[in-house]
N, CA, C and O atoms as a Tripos MOL2 file, in Angstrom:
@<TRIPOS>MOLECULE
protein
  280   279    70     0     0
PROTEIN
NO_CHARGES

@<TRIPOS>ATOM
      1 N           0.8480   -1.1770    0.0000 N.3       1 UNK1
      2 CA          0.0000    0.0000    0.0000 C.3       1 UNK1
      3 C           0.8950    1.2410    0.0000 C.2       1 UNK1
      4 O           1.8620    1.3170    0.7580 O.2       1 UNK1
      5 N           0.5300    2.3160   -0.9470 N.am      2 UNK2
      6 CA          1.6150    3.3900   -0.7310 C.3       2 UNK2
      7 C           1.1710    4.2660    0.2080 C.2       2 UNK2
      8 O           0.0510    4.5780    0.6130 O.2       2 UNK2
      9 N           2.4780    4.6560    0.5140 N.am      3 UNK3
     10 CA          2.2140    5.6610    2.2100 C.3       3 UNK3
     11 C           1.5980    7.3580    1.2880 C.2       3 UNK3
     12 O           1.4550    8.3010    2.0670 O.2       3 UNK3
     13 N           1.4250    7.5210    0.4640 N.am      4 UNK4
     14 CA          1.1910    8.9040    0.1220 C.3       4 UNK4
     15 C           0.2630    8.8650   -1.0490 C.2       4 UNK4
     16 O           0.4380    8.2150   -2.0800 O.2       4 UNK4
     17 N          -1.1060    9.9210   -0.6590 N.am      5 UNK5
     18 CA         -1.4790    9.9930   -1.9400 C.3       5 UNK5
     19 C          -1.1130   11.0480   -3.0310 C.2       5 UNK5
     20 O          -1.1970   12.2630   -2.8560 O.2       5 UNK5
     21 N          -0.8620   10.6800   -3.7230 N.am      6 UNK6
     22 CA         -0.5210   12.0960   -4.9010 C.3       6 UNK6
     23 C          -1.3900   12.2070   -6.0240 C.2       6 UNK6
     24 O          -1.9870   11.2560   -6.5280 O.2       6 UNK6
     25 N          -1.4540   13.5380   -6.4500 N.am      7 UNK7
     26 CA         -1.9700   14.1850   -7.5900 C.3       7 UNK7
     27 C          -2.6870   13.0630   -8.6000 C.2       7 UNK7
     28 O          -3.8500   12.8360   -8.9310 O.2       7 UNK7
     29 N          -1.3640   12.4700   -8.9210 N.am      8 UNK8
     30 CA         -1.4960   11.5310  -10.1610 C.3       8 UNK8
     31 C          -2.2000   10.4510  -10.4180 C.2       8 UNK8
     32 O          -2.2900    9.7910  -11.4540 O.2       8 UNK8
     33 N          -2.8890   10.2780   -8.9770 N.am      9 UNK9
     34 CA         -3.9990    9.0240   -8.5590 C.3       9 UNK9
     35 C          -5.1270    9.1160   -9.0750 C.2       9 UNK9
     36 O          -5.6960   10.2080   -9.0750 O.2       9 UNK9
     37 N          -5.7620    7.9010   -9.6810 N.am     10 UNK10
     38 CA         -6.8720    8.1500   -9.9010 C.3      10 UNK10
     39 C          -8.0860    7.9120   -8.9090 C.2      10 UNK10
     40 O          -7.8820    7.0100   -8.0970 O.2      10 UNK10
     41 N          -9.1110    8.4490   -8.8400 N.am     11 UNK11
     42 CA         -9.9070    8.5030   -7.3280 C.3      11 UNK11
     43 C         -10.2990    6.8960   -7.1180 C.2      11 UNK11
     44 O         -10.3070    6.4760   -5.9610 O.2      11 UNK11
     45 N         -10.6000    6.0500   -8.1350 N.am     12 UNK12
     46 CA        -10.1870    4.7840   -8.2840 C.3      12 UNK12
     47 C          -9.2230    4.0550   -7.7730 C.2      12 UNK12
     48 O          -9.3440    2.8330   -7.6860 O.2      12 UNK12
     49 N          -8.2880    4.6090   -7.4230 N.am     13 UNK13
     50 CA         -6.9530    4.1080   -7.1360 C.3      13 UNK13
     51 C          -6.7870    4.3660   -5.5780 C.2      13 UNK13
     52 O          -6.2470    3.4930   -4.8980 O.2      13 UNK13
     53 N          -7.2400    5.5490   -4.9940 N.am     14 UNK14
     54 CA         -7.3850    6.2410   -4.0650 C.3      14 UNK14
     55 C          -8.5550    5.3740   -3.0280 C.2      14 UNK14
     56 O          -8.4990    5.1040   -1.8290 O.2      14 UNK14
     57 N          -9.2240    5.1910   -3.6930 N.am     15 UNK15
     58 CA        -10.6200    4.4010   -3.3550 C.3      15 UNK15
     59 C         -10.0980    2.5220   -2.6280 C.2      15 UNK15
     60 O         -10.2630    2.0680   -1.4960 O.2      15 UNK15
     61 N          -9.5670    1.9830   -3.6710 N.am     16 UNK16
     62 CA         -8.6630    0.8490   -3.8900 C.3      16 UNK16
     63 C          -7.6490    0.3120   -2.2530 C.2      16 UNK16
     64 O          -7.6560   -0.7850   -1.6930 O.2      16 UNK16
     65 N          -7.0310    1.3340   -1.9560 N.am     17 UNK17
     66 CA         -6.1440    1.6490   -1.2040 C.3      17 UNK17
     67 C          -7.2100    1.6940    0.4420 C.2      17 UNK17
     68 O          -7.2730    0.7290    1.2030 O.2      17 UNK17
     69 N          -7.6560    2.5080    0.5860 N.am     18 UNK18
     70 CA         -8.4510    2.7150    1.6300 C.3      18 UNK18
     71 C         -10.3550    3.4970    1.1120 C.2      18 UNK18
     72 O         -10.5970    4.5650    0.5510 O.2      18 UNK18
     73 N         -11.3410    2.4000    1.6120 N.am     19 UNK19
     74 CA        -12.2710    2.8030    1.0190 C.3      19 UNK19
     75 C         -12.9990    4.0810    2.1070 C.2      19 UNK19
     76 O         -14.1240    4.5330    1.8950 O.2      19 UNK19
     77 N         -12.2310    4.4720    3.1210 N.am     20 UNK20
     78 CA        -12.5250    4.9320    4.4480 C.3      20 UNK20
     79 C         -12.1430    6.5340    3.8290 C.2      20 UNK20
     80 O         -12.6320    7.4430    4.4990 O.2      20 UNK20
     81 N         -11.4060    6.9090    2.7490 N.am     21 UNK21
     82 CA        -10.8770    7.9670    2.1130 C.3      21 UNK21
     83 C         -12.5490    8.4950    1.5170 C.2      21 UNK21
     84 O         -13.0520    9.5750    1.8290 O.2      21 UNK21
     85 N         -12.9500    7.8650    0.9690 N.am     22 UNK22
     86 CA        -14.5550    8.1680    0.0400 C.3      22 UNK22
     87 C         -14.6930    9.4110    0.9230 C.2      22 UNK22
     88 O         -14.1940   10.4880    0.5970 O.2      22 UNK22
     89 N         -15.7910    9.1180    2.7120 N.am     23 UNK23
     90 CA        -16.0370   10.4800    3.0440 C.3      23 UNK23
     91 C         -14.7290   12.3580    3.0810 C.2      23 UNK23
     92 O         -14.7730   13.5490    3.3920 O.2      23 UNK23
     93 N         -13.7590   11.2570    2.4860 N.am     24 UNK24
     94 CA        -12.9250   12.6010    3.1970 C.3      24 UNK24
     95 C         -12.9170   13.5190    1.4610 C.2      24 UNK24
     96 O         -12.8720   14.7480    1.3990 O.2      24 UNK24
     97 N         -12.9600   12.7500    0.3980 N.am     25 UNK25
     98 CA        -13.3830   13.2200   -0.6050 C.3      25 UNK25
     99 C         -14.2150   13.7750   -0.7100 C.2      25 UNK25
    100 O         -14.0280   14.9410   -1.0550 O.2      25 UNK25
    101 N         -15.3790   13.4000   -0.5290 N.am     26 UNK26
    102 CA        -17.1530   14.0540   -0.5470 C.3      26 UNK26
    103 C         -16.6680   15.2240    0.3260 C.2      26 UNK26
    104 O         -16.7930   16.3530   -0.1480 O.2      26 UNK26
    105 N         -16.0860   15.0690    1.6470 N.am     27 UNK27
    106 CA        -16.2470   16.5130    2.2380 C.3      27 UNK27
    107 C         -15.5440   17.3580    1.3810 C.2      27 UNK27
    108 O         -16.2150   18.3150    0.9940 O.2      27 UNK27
    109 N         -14.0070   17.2830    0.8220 N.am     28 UNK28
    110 CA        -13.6180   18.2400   -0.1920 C.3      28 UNK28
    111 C         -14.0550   18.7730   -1.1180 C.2      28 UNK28
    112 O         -13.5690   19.8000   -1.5910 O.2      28 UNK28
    113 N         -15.4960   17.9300   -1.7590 N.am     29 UNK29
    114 CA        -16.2060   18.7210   -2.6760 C.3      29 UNK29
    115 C         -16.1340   18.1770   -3.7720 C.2      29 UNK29
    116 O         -16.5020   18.7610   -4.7910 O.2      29 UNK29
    117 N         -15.6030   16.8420   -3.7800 N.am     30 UNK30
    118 CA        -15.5200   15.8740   -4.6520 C.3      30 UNK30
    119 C         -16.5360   15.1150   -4.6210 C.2      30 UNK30
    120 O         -16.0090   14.0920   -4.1840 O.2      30 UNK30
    121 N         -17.7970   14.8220   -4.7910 N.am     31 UNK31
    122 CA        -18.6800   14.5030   -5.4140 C.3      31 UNK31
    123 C         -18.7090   13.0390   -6.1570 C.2      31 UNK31
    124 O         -19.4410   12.1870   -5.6530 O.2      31 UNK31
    125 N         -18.2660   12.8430   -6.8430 N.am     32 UNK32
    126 CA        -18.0290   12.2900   -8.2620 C.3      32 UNK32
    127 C         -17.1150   10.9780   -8.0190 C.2      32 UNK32
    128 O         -16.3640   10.4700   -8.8520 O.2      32 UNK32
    129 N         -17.3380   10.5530   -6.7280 N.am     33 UNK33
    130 CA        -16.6740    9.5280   -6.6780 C.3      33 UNK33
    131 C         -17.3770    7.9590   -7.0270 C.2      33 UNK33
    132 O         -16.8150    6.8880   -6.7950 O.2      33 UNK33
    133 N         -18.1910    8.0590   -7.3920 N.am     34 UNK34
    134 CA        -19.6560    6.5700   -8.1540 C.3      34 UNK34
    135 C         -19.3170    6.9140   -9.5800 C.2      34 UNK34
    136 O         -19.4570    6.0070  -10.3990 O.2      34 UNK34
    137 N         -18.7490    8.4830  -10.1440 N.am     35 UNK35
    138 CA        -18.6520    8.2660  -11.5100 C.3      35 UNK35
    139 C         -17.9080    7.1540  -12.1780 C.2      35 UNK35
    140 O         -17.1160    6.4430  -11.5590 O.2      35 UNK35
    141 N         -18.2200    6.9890  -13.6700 N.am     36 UNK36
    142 CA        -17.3280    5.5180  -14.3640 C.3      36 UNK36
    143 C         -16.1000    7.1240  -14.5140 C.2      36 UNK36
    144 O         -15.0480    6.5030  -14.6630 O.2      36 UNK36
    145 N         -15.8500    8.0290  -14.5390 N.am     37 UNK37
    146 CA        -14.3250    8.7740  -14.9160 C.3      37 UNK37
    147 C         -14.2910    9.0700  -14.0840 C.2      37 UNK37
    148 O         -14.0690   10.2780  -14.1680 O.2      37 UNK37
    149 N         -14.3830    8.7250  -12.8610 N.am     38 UNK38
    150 CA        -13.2460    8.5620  -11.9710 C.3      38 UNK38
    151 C         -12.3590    7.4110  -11.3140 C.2      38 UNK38
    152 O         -11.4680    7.2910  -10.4740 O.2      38 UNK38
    153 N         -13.1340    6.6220  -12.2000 N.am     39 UNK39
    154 CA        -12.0340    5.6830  -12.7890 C.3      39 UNK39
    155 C         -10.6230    5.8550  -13.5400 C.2      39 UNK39
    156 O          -9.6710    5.0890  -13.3950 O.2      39 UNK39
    157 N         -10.6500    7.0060  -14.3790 N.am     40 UNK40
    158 CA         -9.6120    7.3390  -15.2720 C.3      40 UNK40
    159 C          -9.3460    8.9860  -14.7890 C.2      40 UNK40
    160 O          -8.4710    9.7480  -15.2010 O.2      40 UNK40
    161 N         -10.1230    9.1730  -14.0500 N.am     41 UNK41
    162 CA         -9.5880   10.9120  -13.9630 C.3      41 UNK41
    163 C          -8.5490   10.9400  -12.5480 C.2      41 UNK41
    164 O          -8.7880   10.2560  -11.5530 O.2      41 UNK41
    165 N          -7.3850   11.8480  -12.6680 N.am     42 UNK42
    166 CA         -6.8000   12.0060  -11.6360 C.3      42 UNK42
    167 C          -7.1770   12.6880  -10.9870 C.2      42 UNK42
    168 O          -8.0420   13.4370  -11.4410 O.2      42 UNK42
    169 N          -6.7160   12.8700   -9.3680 N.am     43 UNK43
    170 CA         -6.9350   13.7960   -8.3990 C.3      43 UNK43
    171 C          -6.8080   15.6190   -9.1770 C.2      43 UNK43
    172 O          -7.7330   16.4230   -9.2980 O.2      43 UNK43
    173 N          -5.7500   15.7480   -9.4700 N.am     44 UNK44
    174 CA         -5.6930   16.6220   -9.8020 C.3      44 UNK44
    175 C          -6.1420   16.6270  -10.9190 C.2      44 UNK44
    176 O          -5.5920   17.6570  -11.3080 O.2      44 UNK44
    177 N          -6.9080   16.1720  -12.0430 N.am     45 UNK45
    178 CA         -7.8010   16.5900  -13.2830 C.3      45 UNK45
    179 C          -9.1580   17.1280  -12.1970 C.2      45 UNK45
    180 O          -9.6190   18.2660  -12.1040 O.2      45 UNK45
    181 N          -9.5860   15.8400  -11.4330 N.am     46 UNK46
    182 CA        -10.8450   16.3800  -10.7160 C.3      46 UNK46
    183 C         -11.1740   17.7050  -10.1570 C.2      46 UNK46
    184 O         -12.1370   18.4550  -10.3150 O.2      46 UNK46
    185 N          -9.7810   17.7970   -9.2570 N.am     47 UNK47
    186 CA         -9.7770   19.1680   -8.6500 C.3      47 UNK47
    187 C         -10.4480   20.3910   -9.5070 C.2      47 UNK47
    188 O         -11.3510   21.2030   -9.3040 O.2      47 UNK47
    189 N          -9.4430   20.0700  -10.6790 N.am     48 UNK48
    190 CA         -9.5750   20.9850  -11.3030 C.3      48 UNK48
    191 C         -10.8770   21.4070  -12.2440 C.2      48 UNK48
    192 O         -11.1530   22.4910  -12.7600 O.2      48 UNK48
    193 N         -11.4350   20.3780  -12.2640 N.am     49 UNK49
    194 CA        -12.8070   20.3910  -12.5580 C.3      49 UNK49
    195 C         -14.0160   21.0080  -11.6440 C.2      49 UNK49
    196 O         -14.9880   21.6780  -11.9940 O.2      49 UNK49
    197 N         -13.7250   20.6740  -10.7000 N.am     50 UNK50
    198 CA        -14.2550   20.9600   -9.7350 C.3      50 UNK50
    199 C         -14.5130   21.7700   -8.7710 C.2      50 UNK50
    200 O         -15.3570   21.9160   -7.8870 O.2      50 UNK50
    201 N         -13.1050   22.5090   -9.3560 N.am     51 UNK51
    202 CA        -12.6580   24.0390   -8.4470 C.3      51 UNK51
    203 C         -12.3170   23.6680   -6.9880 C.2      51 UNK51
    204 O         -12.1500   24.6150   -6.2210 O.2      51 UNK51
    205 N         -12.2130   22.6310   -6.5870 N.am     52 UNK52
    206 CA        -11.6300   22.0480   -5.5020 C.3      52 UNK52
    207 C          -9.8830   22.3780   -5.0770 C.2      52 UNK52
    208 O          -9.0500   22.2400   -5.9740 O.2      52 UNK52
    209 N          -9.3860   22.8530   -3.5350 N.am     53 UNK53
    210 CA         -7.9600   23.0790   -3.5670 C.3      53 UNK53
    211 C          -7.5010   21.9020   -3.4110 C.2      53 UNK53
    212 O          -7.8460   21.1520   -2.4970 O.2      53 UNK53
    213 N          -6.7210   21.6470   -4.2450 N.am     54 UNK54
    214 CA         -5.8750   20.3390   -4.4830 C.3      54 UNK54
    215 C          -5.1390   20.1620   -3.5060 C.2      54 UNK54
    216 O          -5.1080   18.9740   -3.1870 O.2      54 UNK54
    217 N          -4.1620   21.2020   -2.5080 N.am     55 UNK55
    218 CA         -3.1930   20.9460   -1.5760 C.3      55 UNK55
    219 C          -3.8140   20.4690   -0.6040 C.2      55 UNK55
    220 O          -3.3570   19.5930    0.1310 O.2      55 UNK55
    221 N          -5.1760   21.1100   -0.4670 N.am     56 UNK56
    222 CA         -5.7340   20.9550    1.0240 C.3      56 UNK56
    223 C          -6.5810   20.1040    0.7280 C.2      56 UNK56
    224 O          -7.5090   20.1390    1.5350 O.2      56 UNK56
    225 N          -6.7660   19.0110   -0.3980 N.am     57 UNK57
    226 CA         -7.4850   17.6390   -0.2450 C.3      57 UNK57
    227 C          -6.6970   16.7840    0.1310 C.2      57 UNK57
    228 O          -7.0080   15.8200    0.8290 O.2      57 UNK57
    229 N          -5.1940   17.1240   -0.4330 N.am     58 UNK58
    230 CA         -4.1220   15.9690   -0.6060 C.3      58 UNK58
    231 C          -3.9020   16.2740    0.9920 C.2      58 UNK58
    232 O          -4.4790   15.3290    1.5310 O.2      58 UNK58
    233 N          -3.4110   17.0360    1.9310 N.am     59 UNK59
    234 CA         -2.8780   17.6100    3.1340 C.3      59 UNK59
    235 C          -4.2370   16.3030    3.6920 C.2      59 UNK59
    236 O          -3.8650   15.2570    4.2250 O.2      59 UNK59
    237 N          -5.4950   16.5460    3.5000 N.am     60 UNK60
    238 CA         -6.4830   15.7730    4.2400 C.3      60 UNK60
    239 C          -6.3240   14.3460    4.0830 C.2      60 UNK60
    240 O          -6.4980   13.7790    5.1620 O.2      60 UNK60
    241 N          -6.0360   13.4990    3.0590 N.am     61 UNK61
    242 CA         -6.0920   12.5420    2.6150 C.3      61 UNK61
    243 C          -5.1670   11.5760    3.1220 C.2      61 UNK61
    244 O          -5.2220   10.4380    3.5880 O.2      61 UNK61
    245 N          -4.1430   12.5900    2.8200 N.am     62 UNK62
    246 CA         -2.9340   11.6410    3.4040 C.3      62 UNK62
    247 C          -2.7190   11.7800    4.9900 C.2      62 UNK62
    248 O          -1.7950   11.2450    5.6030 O.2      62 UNK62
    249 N          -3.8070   12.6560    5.6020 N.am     63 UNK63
    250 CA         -3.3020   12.5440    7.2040 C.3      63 UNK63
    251 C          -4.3070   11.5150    7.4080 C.2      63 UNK63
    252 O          -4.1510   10.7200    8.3350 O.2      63 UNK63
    253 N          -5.4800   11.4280    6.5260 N.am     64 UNK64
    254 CA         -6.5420   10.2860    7.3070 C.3      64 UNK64
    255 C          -5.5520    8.6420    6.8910 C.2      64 UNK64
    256 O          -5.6170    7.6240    7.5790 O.2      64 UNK64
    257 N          -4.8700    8.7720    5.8640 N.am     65 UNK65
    258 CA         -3.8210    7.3100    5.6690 C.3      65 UNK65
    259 C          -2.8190    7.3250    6.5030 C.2      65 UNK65
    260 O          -2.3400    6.2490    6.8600 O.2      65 UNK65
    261 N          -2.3810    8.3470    6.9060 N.am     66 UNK66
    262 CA         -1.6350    8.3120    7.9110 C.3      66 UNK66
    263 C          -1.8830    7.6960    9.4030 C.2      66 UNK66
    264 O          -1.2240    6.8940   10.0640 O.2      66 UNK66
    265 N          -3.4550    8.6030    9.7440 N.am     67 UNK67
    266 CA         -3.8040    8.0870   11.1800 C.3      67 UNK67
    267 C          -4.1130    6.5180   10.9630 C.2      67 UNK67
    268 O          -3.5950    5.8170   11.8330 O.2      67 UNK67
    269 N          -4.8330    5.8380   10.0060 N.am     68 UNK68
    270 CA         -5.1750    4.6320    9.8620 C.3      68 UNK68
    271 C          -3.4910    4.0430    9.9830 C.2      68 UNK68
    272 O          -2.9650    3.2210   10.7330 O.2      68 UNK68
    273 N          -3.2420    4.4490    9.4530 N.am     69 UNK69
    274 CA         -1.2250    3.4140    9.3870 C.3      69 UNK69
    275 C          -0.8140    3.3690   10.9380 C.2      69 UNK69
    276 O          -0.0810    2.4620   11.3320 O.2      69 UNK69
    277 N          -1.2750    4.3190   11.7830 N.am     70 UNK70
    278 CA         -0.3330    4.7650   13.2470 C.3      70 UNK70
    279 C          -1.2860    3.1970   13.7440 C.2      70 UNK70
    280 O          -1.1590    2.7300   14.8750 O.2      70 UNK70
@<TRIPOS>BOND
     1     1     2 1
     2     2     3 1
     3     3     4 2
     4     3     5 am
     5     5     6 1
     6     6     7 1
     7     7     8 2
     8     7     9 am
     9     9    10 1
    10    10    11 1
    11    11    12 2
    12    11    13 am
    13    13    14 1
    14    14    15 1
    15    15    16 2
    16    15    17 am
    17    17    18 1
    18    18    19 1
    19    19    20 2
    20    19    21 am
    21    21    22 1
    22    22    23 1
    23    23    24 2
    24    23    25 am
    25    25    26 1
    26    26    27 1
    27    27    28 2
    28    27    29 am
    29    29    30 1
    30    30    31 1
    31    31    32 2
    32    31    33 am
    33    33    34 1
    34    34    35 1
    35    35    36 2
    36    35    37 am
    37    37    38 1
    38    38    39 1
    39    39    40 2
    40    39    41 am
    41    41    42 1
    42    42    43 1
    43    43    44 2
    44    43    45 am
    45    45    46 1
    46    46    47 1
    47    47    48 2
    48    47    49 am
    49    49    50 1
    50    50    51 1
    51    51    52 2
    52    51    53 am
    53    53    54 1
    54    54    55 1
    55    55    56 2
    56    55    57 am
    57    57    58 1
    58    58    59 1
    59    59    60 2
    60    59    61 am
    61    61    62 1
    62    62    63 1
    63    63    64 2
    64    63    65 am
    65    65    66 1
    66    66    67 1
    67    67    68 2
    68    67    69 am
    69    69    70 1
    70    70    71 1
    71    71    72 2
    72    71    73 am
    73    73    74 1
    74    74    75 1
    75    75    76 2
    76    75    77 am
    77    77    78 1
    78    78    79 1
    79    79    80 2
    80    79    81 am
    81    81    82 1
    82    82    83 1
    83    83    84 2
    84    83    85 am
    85    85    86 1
    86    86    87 1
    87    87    88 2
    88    87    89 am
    89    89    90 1
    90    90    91 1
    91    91    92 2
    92    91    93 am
    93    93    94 1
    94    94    95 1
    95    95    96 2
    96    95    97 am
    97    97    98 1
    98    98    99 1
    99    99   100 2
   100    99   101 am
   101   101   102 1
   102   102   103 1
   103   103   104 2
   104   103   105 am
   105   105   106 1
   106   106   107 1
   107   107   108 2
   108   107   109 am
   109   109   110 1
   110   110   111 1
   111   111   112 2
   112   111   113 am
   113   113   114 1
   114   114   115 1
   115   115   116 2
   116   115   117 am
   117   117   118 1
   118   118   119 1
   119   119   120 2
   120   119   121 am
   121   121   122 1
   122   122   123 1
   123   123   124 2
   124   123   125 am
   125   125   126 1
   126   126   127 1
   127   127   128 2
   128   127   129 am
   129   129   130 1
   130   130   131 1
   131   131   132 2
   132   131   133 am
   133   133   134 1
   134   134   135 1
   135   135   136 2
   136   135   137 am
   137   137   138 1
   138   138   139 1
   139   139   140 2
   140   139   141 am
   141   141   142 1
   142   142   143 1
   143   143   144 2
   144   143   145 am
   145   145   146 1
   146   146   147 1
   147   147   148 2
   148   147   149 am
   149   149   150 1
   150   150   151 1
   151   151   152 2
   152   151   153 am
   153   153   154 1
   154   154   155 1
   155   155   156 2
   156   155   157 am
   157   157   158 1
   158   158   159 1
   159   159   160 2
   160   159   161 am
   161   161   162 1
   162   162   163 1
   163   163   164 2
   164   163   165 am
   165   165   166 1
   166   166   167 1
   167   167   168 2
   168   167   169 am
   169   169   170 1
   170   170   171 1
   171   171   172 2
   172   171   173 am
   173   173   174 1
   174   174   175 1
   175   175   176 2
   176   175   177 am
   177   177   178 1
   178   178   179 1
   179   179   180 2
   180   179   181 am
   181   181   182 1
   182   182   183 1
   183   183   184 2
   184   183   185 am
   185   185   186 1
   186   186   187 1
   187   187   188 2
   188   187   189 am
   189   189   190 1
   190   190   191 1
   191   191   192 2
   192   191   193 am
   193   193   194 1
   194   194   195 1
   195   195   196 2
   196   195   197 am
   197   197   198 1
   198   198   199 1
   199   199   200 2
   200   199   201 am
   201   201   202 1
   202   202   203 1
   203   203   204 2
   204   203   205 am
   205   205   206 1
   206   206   207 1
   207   207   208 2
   208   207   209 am
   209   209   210 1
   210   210   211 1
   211   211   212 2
   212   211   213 am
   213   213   214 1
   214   214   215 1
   215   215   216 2
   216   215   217 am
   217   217   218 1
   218   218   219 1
   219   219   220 2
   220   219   221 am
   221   221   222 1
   222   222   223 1
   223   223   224 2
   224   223   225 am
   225   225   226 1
   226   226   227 1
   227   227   228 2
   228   227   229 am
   229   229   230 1
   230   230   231 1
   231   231   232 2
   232   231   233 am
   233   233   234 1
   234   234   235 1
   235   235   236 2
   236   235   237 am
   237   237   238 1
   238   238   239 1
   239   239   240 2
   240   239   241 am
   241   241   242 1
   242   242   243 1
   243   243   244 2
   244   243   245 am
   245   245   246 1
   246   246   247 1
   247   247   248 2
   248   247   249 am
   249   249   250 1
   250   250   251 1
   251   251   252 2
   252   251   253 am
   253   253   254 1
   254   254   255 1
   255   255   256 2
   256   255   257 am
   257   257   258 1
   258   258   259 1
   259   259   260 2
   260   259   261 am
   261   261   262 1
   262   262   263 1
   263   263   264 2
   264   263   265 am
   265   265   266 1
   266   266   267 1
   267   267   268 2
   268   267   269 am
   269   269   270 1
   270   270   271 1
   271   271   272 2
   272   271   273 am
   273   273   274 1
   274   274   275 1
   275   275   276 2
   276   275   277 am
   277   277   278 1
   278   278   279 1
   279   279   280 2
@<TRIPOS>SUBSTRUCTURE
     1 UNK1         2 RESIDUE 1 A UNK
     2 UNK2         6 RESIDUE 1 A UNK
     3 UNK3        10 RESIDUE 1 A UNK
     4 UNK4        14 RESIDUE 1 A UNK
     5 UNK5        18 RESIDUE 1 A UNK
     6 UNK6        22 RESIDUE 1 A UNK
     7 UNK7        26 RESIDUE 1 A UNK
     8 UNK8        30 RESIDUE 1 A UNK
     9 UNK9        34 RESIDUE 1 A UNK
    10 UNK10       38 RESIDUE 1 A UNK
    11 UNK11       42 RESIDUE 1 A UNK
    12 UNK12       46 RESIDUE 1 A UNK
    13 UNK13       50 RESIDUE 1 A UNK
    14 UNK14       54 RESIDUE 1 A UNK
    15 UNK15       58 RESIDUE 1 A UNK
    16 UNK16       62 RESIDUE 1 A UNK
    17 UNK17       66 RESIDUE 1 A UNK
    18 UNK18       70 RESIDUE 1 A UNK
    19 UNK19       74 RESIDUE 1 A UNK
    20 UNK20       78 RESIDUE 1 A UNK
    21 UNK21       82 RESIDUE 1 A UNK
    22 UNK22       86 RESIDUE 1 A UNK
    23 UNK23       90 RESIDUE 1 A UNK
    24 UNK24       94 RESIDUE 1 A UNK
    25 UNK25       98 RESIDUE 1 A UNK
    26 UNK26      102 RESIDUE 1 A UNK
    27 UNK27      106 RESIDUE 1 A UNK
    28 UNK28      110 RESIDUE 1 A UNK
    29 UNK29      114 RESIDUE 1 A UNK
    30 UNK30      118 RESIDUE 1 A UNK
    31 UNK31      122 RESIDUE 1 A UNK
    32 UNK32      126 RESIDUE 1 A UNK
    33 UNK33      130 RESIDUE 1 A UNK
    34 UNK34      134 RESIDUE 1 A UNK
    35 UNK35      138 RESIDUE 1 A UNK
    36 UNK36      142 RESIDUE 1 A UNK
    37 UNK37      146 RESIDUE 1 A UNK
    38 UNK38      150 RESIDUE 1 A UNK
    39 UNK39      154 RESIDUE 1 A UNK
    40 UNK40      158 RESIDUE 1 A UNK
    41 UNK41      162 RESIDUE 1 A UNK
    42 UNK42      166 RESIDUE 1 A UNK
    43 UNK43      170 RESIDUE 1 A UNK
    44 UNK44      174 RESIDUE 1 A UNK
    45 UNK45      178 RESIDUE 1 A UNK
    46 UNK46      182 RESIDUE 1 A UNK
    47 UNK47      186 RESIDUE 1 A UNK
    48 UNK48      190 RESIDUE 1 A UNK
    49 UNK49      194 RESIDUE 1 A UNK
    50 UNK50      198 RESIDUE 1 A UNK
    51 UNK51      202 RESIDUE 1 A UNK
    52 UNK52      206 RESIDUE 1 A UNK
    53 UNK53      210 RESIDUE 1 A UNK
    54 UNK54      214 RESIDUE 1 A UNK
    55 UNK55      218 RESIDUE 1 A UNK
    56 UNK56      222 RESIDUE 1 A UNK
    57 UNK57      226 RESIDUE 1 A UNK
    58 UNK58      230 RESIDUE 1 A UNK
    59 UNK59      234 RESIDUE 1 A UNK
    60 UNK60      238 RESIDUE 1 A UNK
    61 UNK61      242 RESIDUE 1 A UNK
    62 UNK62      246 RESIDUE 1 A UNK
    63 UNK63      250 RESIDUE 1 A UNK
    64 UNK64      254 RESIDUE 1 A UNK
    65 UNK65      258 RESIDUE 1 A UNK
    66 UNK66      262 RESIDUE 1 A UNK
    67 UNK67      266 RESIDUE 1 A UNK
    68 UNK68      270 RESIDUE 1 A UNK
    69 UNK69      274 RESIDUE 1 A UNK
    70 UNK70      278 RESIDUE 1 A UNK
């Protein structure tokens, strides 16, 4: 399992890894996580779709993989 999520993930991938991540998405404003492209869309395509801040989803994401790892 990788210790970090990055940009380049697809929410699919993100999902995959820990399914406990889903609510921390929805609260960022990510939505769109049942879509079939987000299967293929990255974090950062979404963001950007979405008008979502990318630092401060990733900052969230990876502390909730973090606390689950401790």
């Amino acid at each position: 399992m990788p210790d970090t999520i990055t940009k380049d993930m697809t929410i699919g991938e993100v999902l995959e890894i820990n399914s406990g991540l889903a609510p921390v998405l929805m609260a960022g404003g990510m939505h769109c996580i049942g879509c079939p492209a987000s299967q293929m869309e990255s974090l950062e395509e979404a963001a950007m779709v979405h008008g979502i801040d990318l630092d401060l989803l990733l900052t969230r994401l990876n502390a909730y993989l973090q606390a689950m790892q401790s």
